[in-house]
ChimeraX commands (.cxc) that place a marker at each C-alpha (Angstrom):
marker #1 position -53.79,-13.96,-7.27 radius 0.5
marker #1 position -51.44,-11.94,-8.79 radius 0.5
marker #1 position -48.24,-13.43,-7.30 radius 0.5
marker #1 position -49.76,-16.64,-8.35 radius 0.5
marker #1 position -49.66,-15.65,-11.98 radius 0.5
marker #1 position -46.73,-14.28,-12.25 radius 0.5
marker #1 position -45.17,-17.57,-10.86 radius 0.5
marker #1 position -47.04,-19.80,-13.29 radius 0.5
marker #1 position -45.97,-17.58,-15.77 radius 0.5
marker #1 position -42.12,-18.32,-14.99 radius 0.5
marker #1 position -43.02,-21.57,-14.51 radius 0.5
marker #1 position -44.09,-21.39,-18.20 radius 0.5
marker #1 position -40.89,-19.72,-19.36 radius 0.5
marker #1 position -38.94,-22.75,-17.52 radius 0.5
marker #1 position -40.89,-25.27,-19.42 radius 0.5
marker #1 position -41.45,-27.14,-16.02 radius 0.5
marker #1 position -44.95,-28.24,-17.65 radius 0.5
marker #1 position -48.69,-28.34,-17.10 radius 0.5
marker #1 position -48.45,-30.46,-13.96 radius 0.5
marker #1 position -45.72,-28.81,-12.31 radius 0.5
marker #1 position -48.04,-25.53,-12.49 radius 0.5
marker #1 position -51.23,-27.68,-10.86 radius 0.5
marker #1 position -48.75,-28.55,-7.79 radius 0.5
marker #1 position -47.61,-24.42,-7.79 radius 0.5
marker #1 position -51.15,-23.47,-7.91 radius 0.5
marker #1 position -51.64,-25.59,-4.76 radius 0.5
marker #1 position -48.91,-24.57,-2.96 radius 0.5
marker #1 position -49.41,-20.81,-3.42 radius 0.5
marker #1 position -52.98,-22.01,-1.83 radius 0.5
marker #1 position -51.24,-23.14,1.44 radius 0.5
marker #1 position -49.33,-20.32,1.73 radius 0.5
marker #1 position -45.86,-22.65,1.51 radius 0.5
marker #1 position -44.20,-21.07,-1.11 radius 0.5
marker #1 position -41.74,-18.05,-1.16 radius 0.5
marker #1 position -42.51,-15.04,-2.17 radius 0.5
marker #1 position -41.43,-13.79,-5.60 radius 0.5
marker #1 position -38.05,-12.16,-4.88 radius 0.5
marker #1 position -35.13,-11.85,-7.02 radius 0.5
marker #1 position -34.27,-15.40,-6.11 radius 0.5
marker #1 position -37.63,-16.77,-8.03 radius 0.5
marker #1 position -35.43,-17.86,-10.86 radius 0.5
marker #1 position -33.16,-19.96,-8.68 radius 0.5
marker #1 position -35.98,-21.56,-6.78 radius 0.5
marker #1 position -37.56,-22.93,-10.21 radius 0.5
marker #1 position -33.98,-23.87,-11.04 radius 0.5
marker #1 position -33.57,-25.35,-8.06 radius 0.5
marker #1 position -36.69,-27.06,-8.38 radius 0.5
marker #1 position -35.80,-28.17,-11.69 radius 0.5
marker #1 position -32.42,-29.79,-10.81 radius 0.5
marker #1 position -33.58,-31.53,-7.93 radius 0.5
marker #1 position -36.64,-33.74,-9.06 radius 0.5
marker #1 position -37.11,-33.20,-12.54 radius 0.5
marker #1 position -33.61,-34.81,-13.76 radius 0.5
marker #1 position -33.75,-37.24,-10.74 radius 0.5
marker #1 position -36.72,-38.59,-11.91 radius 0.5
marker #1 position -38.47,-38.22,-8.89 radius 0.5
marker #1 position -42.29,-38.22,-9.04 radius 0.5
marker #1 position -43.41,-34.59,-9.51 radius 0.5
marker #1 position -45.79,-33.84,-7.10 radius 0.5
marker #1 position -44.06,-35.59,-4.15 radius 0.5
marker #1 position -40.51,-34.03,-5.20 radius 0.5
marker #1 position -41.87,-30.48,-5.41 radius 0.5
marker #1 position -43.82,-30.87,-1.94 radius 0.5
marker #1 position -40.68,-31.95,-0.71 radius 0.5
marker #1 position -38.54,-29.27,-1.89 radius 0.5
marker #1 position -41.31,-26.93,-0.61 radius 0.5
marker #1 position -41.69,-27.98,2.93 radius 0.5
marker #1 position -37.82,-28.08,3.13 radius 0.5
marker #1 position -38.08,-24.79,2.10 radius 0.5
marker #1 position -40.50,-23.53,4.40 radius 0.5
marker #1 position -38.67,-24.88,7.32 radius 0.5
marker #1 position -35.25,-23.08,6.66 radius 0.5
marker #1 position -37.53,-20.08,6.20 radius 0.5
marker #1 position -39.08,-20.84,9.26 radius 0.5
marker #1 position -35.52,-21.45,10.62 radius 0.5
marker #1 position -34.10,-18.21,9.94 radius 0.5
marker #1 position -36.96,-16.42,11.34 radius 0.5
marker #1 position -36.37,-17.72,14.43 radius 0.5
marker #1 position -32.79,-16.89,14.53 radius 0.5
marker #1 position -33.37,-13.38,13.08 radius 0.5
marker #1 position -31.71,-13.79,9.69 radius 0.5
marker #1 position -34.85,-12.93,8.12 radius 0.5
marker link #1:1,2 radius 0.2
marker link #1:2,3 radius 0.2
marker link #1:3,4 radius 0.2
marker link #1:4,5 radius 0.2
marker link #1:5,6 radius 0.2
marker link #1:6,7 radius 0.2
marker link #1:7,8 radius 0.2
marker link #1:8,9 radius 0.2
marker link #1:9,10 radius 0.2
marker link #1:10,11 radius 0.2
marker link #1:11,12 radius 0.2
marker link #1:12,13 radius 0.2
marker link #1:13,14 radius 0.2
marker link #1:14,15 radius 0.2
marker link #1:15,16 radius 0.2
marker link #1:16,17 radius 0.2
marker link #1:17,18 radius 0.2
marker link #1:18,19 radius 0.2
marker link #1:19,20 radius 0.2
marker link #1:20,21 radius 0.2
marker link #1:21,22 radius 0.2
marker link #1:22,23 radius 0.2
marker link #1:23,24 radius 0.2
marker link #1:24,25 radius 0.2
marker link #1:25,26 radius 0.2
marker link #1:26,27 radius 0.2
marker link #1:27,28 radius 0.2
marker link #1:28,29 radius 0.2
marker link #1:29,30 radius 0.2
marker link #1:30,31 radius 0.2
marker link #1:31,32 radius 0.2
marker link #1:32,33 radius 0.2
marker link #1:33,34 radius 0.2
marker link #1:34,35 radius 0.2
marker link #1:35,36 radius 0.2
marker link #1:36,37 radius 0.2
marker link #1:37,38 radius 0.2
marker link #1:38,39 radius 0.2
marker link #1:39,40 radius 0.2
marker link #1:40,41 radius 0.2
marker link #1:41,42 radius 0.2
marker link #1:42,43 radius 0.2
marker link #1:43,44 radius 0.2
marker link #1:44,45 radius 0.2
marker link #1:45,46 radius 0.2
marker link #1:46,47 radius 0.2
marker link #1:47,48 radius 0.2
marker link #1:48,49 radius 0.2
marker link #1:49,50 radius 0.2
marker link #1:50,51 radius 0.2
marker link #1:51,52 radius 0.2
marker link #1:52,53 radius 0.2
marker link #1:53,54 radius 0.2
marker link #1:54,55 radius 0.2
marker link #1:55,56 radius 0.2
marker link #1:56,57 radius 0.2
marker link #1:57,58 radius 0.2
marker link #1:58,59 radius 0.2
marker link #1:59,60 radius 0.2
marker link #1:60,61 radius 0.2
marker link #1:61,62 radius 0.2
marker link #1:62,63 radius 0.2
marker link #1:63,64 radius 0.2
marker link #1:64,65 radius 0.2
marker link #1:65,66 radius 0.2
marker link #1:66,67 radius 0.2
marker link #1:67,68 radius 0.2
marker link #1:68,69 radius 0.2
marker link #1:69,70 radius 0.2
marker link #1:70,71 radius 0.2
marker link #1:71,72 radius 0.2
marker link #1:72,73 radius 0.2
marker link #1:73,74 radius 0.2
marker link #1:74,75 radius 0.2
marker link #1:75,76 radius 0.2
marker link #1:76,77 radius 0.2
marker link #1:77,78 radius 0.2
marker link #1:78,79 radius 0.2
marker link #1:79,80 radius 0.2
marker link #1:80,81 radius 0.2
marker link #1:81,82 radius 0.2
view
């Protein structure tokens, strides 16, 4: 998809690395991830700063971070933020 590209893209320009695109490609596929909004660049920073210099494991730490993510989403709908 096009959204898709464009994220892998940034992804790219973050130098987040081959793998961390395979677990974006699968997220876009389950629909978790945000859409690309002005905030995209803070997400992969955010991203970035919490697994990648933790040393988490990179496929667990970005599912995390995603499903986090899609709950205060989900969150805010249901208090009308959103």
């Amino acid at each position: 998809s096009k959204r898709g590209k464009q994220f892998l893209e940034i992804l790219d320009t973050l130098s987040l690395g081959p793998k961390a695109s395979i677990f974006a490609v699968e997220a876009f596929s389950k629909k978790i991830l945000l859409s690309l909004s002005d905030g995209k660049v803070n997400f992969l920073c955010k991203i970035e700063d919490s697994f990648l210099e933790s040393g988490k494991d990179l496929e667990r730490g970005f599912n995390d971070y995603l499903a986090r993510l899609w709950k205060e989403e989900e969150e805010e709908k249901r208090q009308g933020i959103v």
